[in-house]
N, CA, C and O atoms as a MOPAC input file, in Angstrom:
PM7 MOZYME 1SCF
protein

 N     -1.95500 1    -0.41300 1    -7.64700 1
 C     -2.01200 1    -1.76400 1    -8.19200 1
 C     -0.99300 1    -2.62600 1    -7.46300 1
 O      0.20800 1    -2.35900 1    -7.43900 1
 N     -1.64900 1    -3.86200 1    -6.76600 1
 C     -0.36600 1    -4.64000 1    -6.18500 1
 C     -0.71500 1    -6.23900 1    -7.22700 1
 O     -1.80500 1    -6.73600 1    -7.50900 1
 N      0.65000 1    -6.68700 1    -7.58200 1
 C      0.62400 1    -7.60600 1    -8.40800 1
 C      1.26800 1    -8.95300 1    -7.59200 1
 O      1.98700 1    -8.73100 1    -6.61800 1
 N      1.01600 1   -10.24900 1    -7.97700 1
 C      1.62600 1   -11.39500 1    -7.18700 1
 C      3.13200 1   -11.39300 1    -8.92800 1
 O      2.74100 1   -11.47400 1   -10.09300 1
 N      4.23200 1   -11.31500 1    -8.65200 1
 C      4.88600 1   -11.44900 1    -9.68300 1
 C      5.87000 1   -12.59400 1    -9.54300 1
 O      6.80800 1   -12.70300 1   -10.33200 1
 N      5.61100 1   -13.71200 1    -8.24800 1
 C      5.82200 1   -15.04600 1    -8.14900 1
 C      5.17300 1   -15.75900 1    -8.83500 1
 O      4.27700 1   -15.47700 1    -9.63100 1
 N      5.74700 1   -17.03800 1    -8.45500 1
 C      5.39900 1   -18.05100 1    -8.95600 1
 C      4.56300 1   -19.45400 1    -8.54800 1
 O      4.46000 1   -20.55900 1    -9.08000 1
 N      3.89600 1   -18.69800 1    -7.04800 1
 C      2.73300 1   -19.40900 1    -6.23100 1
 C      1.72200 1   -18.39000 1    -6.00600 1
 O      1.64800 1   -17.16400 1    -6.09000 1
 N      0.85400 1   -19.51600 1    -5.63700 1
 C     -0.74500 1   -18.51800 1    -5.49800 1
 C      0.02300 1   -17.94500 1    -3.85400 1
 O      0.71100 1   -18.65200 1    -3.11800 1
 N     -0.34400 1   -16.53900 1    -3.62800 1
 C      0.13500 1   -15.66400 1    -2.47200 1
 C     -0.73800 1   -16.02600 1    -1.32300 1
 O     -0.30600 1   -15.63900 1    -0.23800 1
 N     -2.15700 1   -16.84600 1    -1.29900 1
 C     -2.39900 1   -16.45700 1     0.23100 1
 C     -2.99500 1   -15.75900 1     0.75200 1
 O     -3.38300 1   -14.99500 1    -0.13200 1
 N     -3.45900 1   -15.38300 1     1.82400 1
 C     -4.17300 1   -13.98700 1     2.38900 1
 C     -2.81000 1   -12.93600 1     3.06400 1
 O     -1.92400 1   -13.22100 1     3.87000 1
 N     -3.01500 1   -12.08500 1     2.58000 1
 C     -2.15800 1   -10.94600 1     2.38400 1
 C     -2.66500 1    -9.56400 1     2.91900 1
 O     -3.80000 1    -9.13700 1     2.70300 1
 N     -1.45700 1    -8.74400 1     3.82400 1
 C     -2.21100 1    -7.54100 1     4.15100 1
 C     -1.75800 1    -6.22600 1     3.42300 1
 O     -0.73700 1    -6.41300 1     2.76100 1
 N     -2.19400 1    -5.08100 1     3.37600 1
 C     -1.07400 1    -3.95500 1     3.00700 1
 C     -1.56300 1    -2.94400 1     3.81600 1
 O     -2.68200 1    -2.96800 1     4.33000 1
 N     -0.36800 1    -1.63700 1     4.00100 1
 C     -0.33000 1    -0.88800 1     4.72800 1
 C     -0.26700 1     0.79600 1     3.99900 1
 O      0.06500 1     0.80400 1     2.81300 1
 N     -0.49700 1     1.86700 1     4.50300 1
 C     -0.38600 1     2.76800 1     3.67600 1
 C     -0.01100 1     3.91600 1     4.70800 1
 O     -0.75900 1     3.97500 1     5.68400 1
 N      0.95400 1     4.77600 1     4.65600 1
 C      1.21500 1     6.09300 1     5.41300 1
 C      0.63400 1     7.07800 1     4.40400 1
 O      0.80300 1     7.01400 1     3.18600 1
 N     -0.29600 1     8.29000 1     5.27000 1
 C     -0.99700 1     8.98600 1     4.35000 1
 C     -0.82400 1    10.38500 1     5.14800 1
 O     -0.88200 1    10.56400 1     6.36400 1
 N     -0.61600 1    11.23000 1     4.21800 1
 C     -0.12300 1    13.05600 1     5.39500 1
 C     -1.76200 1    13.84700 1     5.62100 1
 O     -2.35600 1    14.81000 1     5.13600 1
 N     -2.00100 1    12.89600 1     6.54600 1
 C     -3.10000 1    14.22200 1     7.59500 1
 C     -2.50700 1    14.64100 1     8.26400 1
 O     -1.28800 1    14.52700 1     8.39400 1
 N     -3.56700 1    15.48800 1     9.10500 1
 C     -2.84500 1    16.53200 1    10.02200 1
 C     -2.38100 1    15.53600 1    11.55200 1
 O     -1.50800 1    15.90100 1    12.34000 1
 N     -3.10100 1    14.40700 1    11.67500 1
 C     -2.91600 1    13.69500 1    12.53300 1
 C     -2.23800 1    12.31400 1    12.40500 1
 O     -2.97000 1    11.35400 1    12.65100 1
 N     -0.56400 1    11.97800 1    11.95500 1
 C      0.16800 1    10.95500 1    11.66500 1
 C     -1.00000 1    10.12400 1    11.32900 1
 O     -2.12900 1    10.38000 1    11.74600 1
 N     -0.75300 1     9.26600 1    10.67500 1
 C     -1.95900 1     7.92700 1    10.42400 1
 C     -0.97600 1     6.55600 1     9.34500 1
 O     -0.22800 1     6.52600 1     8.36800 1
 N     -1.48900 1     5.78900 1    10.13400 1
 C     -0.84300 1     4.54700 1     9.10900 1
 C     -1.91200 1     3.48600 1     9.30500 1
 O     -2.43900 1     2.87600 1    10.23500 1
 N     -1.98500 1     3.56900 1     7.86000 1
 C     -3.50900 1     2.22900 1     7.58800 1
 C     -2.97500 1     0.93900 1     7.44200 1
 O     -1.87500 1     0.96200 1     6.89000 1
 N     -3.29000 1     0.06700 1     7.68100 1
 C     -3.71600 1    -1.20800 1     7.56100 1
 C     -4.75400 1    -1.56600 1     7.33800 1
 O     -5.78700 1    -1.10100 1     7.82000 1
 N     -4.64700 1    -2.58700 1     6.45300 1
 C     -5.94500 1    -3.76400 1     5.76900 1
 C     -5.80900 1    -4.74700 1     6.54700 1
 O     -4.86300 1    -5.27500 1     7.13400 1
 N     -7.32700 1    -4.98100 1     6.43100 1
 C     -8.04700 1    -6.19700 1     7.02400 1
 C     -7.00000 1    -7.35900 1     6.02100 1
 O     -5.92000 1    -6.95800 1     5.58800 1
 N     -7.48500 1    -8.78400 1     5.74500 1
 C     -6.58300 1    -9.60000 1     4.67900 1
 C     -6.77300 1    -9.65800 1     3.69900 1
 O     -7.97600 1    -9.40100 1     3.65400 1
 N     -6.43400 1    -9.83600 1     2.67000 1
 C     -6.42600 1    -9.77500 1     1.39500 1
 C     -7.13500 1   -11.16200 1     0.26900 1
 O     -6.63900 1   -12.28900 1     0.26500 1
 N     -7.91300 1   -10.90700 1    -0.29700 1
 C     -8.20600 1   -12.60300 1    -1.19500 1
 C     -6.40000 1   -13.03000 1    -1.90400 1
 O     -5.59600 1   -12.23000 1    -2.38300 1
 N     -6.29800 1   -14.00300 1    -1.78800 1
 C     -5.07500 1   -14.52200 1    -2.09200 1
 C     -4.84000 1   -14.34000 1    -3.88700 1
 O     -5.75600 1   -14.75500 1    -4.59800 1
 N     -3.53000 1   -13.68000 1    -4.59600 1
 C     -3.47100 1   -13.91200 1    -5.85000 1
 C     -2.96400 1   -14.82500 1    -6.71600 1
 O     -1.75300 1   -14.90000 1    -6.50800 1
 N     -3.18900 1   -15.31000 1    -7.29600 1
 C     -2.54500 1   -16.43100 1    -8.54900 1
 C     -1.29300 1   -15.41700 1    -8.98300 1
 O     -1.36400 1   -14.19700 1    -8.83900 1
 N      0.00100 1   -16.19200 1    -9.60400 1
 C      0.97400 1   -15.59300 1   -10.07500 1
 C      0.16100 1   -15.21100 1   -11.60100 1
 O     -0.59100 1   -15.83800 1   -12.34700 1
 N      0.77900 1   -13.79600 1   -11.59900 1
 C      0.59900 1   -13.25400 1   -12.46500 1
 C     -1.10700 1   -11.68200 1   -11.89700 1
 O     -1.35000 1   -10.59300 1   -12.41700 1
 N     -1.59200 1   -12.18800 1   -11.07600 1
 C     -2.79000 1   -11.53900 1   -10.56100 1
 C     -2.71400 1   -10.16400 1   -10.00100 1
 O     -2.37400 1    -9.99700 1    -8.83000 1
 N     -2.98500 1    -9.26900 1   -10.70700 1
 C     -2.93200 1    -8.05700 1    -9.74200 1
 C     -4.21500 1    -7.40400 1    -9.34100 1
 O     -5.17600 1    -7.46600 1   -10.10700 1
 N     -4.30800 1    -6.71600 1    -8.07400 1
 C     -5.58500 1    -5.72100 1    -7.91400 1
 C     -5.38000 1    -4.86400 1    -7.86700 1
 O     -4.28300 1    -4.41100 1    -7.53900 1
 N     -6.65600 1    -4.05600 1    -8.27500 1
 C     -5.78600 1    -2.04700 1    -7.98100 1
 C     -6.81900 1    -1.46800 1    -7.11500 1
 O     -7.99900 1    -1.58400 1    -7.44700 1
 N     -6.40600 1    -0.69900 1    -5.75800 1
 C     -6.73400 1    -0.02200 1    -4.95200 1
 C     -7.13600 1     1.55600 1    -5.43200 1
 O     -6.65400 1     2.23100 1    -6.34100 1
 N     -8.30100 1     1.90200 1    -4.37900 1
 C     -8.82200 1     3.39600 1    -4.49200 1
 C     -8.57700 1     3.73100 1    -2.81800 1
 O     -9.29800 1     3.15600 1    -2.00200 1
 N     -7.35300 1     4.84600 1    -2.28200 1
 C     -7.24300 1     5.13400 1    -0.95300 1
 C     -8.32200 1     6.48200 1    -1.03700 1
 O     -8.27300 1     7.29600 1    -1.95900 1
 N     -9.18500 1     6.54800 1    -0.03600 1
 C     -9.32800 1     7.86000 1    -0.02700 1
 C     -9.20500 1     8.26400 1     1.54800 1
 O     -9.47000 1     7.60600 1     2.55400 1
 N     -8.62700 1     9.78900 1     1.36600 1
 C     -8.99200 1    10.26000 1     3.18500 1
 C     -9.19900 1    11.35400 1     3.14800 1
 O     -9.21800 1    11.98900 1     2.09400 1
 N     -9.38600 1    11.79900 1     4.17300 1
 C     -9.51800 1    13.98100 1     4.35900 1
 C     -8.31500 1    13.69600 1     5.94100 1
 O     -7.65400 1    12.78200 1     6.43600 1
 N     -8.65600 1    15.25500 1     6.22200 1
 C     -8.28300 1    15.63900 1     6.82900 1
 C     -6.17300 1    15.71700 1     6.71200 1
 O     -5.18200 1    15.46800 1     7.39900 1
 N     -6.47600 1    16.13000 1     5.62400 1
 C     -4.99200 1    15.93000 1     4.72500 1
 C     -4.42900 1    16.85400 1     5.01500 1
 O     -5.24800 1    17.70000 1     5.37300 1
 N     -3.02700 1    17.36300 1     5.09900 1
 C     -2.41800 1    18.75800 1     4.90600 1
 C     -1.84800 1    19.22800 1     3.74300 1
 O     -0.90700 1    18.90500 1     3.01800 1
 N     -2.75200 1    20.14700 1     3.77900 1
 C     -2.08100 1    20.69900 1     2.66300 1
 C     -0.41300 1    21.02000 1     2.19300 1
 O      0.53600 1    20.91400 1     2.96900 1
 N     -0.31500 1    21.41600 1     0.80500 1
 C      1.12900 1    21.90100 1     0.53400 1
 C      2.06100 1    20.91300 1    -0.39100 1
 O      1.75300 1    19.72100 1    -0.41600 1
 N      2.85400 1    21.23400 1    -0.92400 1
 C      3.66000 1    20.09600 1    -1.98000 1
 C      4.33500 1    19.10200 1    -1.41200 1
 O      3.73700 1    18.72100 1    -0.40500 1
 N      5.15700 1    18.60900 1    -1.57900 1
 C      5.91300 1    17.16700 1    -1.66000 1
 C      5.30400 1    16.47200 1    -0.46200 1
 O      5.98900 1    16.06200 1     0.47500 1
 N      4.20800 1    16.37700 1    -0.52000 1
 C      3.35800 1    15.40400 1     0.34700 1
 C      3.50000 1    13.93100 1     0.08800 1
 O      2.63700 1    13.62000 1    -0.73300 1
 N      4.51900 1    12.46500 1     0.58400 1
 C      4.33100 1    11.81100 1     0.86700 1
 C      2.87500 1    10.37500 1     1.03100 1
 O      2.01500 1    10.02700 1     1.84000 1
 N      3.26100 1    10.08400 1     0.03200 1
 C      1.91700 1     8.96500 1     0.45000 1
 C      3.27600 1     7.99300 1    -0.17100 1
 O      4.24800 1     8.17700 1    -0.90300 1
 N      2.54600 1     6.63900 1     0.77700 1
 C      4.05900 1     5.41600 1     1.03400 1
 C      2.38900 1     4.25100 1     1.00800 1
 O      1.26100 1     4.43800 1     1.46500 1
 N      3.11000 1     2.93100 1     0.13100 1
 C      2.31300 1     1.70900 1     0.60600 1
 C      3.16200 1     0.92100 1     0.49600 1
 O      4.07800 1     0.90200 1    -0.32600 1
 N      2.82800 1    -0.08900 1     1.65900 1
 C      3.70900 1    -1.59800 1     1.75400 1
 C      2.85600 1    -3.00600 1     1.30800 1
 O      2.05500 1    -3.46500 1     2.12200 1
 N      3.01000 1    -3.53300 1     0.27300 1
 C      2.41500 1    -4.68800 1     0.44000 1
 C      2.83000 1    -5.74900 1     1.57400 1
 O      4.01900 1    -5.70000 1     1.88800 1
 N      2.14300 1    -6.57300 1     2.14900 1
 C      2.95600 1    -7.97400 1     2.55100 1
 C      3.59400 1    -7.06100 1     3.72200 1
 O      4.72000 1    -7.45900 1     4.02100 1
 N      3.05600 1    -5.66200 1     4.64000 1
 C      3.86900 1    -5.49200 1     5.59100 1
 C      4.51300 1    -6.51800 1     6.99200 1
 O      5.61200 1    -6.66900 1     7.52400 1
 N      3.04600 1    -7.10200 1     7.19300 1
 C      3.36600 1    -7.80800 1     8.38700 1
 C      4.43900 1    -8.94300 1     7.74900 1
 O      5.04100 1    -9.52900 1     8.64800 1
 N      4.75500 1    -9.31800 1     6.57800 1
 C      5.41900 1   -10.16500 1     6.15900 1
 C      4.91000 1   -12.01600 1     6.77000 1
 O      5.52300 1   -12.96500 1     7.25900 1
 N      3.38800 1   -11.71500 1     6.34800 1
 C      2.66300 1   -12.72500 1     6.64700 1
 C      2.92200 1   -14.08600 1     5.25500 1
 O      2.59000 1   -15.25500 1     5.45400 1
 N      3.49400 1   -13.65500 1     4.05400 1
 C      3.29600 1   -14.00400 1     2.71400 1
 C      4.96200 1   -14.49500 1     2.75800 1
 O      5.81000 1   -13.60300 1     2.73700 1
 N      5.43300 1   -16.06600 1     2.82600 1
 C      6.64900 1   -16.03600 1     2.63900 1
 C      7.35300 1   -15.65600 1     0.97300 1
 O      7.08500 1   -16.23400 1    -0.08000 1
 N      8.24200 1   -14.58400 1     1.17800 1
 C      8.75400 1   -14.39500 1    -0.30500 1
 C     10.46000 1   -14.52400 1    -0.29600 1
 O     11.29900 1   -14.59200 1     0.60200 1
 N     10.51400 1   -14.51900 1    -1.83400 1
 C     11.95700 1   -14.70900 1    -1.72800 1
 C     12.55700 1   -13.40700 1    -1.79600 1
 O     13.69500 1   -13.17200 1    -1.39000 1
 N     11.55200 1   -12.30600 1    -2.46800 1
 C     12.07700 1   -10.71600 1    -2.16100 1
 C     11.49900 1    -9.96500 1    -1.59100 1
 O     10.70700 1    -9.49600 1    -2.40900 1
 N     11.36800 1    -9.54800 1    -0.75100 1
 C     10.66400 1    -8.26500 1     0.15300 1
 C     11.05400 1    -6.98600 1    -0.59000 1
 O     10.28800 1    -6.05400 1    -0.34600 1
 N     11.80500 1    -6.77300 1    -1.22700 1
 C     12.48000 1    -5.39400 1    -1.94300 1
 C     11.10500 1    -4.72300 1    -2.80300 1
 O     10.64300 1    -3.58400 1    -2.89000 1
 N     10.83000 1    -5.68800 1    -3.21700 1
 C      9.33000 1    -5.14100 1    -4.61600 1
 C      8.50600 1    -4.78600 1    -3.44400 1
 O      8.61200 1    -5.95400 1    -3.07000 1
 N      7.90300 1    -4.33900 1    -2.67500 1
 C      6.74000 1    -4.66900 1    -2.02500 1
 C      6.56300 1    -2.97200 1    -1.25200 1
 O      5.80600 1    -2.84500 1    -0.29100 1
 N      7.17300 1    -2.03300 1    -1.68400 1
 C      7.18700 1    -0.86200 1    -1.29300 1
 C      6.91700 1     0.55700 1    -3.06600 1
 O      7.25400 1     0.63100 1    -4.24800 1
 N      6.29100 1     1.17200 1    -2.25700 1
 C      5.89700 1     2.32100 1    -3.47300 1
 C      5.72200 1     3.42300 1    -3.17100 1
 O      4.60700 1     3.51900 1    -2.65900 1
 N      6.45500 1     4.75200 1    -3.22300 1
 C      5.89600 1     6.08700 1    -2.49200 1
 C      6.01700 1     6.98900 1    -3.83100 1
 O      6.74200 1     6.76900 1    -4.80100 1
 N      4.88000 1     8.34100 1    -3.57500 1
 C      5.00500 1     8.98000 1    -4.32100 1
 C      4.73300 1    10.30400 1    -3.58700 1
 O      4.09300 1    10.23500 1    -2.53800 1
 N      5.15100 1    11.49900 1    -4.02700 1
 C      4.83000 1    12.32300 1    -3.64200 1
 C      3.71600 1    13.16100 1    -4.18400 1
 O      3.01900 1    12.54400 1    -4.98900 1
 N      3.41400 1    14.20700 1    -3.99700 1
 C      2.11200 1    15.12900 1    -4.44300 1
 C      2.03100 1    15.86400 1    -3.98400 1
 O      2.68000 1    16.13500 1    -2.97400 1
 N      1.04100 1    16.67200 1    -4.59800 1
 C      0.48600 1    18.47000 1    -3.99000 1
 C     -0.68200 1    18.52800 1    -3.56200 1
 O     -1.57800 1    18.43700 1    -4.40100 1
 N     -0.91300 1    18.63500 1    -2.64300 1
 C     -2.46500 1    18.60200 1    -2.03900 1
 C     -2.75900 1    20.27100 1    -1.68000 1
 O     -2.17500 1    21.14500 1    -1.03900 1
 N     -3.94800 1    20.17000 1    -2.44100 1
 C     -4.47600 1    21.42900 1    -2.50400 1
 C     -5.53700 1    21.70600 1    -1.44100 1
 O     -6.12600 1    20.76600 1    -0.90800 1
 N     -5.81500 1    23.08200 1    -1.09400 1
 C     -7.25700 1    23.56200 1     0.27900 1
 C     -6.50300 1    23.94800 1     1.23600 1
 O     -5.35000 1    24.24700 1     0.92600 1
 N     -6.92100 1    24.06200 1     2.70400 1
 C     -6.75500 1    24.15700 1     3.51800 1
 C     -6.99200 1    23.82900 1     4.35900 1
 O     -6.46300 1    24.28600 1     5.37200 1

């Protein structure tokens, strides 16, 4: 879920996502429909070619290119870790 938690409509906006395949990968979005303060959307990532094993890393940046002038860049990051199961 990325939320506008200013106090202007945001603009076209991109976000970015580091995801653990076996082959480094960092996504980027095309631009974003602009949000009204208060507006959030919520994302579905999916990928394969994942590696398996615990404290697996998944990271997203809103606003990476820092196309969206803000007064905080600090909010705009989220990682979590996980267990990815298979082989």
């Amino acid at each position: 879920t990325i939320k506008n938690v200013g106090s202007n409509v945001s603009g076209p906006w991109r976000w970015s996502a580091t995801i653990p395949t076996q082959t480094a990968y960092l996504y980027q979005s095309q631009p974003q429909q602009s949000l009204a303060p208060g507006d959030s959307i919520d994302y579905t990532l999916g990928f394969d070619q994942a590696i398996a094993g615990s404290n697996k890393m998944i990271s997203i940046t809103a606003n990476f290119d820092h196309a969206v002038g803000e007064s905080n860049f600090d909010n705009n990051n989220a990682s979590a870790t996980t267990t990815i199961l298979g082989n």
